[in-house]
N, C-alpha and C positions, 0 to 999 in steps of 0.2 A: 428662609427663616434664620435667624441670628441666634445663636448657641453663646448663653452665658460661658464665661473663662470659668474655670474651675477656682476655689478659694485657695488661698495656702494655707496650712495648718500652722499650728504652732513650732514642730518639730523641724518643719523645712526654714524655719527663717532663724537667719542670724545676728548676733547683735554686731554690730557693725557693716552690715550686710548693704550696699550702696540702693535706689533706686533709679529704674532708668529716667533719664534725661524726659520732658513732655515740654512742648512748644505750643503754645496757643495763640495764634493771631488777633490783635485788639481792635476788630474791627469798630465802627461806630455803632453801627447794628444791635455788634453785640454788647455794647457798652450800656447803651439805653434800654434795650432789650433785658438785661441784668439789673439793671436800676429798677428798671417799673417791678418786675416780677419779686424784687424784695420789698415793693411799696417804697421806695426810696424816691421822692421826687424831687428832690434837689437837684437846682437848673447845673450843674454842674456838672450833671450825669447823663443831659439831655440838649443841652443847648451850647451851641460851640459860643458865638458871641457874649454871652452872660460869663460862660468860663471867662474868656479871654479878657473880659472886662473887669473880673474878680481878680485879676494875674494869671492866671492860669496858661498853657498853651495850647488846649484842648477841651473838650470832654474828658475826664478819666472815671476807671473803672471803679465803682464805692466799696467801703468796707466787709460789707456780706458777701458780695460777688467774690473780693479775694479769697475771706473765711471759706467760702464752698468752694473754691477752686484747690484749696489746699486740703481740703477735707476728699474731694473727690478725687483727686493724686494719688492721695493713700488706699483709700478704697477701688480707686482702678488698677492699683497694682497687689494691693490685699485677695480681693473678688469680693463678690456680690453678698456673701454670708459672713464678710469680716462685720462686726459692732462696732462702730465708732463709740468711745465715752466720752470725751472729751475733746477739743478743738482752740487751742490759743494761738494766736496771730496778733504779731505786732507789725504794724504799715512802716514803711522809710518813704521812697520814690514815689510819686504817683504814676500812673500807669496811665498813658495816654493813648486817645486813638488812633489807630495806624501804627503803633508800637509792637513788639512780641513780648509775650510773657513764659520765661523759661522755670519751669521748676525742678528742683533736685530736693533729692530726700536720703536719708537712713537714719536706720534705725539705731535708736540711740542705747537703748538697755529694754528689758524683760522684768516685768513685776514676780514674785512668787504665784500670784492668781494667773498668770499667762500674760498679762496687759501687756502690748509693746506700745514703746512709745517713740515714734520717728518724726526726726526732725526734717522740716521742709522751710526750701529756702525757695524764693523766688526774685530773678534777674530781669530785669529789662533795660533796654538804651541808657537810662539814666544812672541804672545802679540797682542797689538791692530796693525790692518794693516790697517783699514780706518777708517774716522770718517767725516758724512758729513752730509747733508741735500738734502733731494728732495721738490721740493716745486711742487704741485698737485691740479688739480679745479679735484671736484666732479659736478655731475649733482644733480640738485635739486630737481628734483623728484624722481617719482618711477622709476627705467629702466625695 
């Protein structure tokens, strides 16, 4: 059985406080696998020769897939009772398959209501591929 990580609270996090390094392998799988499940059918997300004939050199991974990947960054280093409020992400690089997808975060400042707001970046072969902010209530006690 798999035991949820505990949350952090608000008093344990700092502002300026780094998040660790996470690596995600861009497989094709997962690529089309993340496309369909956002209802995103765009042969781009699914079909290598359609890409490559648009310019492309791949498959790459679409805009929701990224949005969740950086949402879920924060919230897997938050835990499971952090709130997500908010989520903005700007794309650069496309994220191709058979590529890695590195993300890094911190936290940028603390609202007066508790909201932190940590910025996450994410790297791959080409260069940066997203750049964004999650904004997150912690609980204020212990959990």
């Amino acid at each position: 059985m798999t035991t949820l990580p505990r949350t952090r609270t608000a008093p344990e996090v700092r502002v300026g406080e780094s998040l660790p390094e996470v690596r995600i392998e861009m497989t094709p799988t997962f690529i089309v696998s993340s496309a369909l499940a956002t209802r995103d059918f765009q042969d781009v997300h699914h079909d290598r020769d359609r890409a490559q004939a648009g310019g492309s050199a791949d498959i790459f991974v679409n805009i929701l897939t990224s949005t969740g990947l950086a949402q879920r960054y924060v919230t897997d280093w938050a835990g499971p009772e952090a709130l997500v409020r908010g989520v903005s992400v700007r794309l650069g690089a496309p994220c191709y398959a058979h590529d890695t997808l590195a993300l890094f975060g911190q936290v940028l400042s603390r609202a007066d209501d508790g909201e932190f707001e940590v910025e996450v970046l994410g790297r791959n072969g080409l260069g940066e591929h997203l750049r964004g902010t999650v904004r997150v209530a912690l609980p204020e006690g212990a959990s």
